[in-house]
N, C-alpha and C positions, 0 to 999 in steps of 0.2 A: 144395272144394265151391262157395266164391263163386265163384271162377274159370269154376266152369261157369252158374253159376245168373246172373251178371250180365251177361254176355254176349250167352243168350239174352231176358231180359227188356229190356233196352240194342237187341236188334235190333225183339225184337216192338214198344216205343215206338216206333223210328224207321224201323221199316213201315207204321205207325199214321199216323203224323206225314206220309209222304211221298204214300199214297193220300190221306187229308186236302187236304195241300195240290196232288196232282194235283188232287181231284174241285174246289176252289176256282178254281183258274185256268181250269180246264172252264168254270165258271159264271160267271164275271167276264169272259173273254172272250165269251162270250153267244152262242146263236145269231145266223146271220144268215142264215138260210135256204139255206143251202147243206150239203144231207145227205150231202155226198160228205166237207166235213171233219168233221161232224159225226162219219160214221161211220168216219174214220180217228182222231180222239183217241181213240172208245171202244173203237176196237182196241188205240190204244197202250196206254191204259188195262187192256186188257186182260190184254195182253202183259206189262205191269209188274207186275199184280196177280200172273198166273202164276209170273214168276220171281221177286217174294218170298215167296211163299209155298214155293216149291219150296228155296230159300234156308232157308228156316224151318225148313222140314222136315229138311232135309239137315243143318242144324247142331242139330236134336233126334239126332237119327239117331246123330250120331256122339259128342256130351256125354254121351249118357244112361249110356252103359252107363261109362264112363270112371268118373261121380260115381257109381253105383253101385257100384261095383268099390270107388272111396275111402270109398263107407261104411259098405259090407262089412270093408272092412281096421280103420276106427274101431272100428267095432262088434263086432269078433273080439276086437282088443286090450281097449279100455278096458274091454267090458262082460260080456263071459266066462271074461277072462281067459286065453286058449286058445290055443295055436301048433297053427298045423296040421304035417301030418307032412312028412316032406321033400320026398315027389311032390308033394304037396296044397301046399308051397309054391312048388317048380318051376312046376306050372301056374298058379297065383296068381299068381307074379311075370312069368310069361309074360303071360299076359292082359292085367294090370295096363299093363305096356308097350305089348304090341300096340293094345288103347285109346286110350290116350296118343297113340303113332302119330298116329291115327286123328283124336282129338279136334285134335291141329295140323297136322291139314291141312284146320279149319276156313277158317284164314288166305286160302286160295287157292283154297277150292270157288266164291268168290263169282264170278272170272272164267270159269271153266268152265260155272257156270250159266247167265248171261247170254249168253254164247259161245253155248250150244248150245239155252238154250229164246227167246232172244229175235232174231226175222229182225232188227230195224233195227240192233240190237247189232251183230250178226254181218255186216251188211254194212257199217257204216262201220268195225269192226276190217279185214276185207279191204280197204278201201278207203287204213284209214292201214297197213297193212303192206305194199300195194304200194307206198306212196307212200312210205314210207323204204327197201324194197330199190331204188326205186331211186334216189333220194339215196345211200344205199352203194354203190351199181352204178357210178354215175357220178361219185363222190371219187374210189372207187378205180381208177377208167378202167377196169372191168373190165367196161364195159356196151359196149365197143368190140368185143369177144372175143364179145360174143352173136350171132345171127344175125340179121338184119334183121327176119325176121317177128315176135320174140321184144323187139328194141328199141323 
């Protein structure tokens, strides 16, 4: 149950903390009458708000039913005293796992998100992944083998 509950309050603080300190350097860099950058911070701004939040959501999403599932099992054992019957524990311990699953692939939702709700994310990923295939391309002199319009 910590497991899940510290996790997400550990993200929500350091969501808290990083719009904080965007909306701070917003301000201390100050305007200077130029509303062209003005109005690309409060897109980054914006952009970054979206994919924590979506973040946020996605790791409610997938803890919730997991800790419930763990206090349902508490609460069957210690307080009823009660086994369920053998289907009724087949899908129990199905679930249970499926969950589980579920809940660690909190670990690597956060690249996926930013990947796919944030443009500047997603072009400087394309940018450094073309910039190491071809650093590989060309260790392995396999960038010799390409076609010219392609090198």
């Amino acid at each position: 149950m910590l497991g899940v509950i510290i996790p997400i309050v550990l993200l929500i603080v350091f969501d808290i903390l990083t719009l904080h300190n965007a909306y701070k350097i917003r301000r201390r860099v100050g305007p200077l009458n130029n509303n062209l950058r003005i109005e690309r911070l409060r897109s980054n701004d914006r952009q970054m708000l979206v994919m924590l939040l979506f973040q946020l959501a996605i790791c409610l999403l997938l803890s919730i039913p997991s800790a419930a599932l763990d206090l349902y099992d508490v609460f069957l054992a210690l307080v009823l005293n009660n086994a369920l019957q053998p289907y009724g524990q087949a899908i129990f311990i199905f679930s249970l796992n499926f969950f589980r699953i579920l809940y660690c692939c909190n670990s690597v939702i956060g690249f996926y998100t930013y990947t796919l709700m944030g443009p500047n994310f997603r072009k400087e990923f394309k940018r450094c992944t073309r910039h190491g295939l071809r650093i590989i391309l060309t260790t392995t002199k396999l960038m010799e083998c390409l076609p010219l319009s392609i090198q």
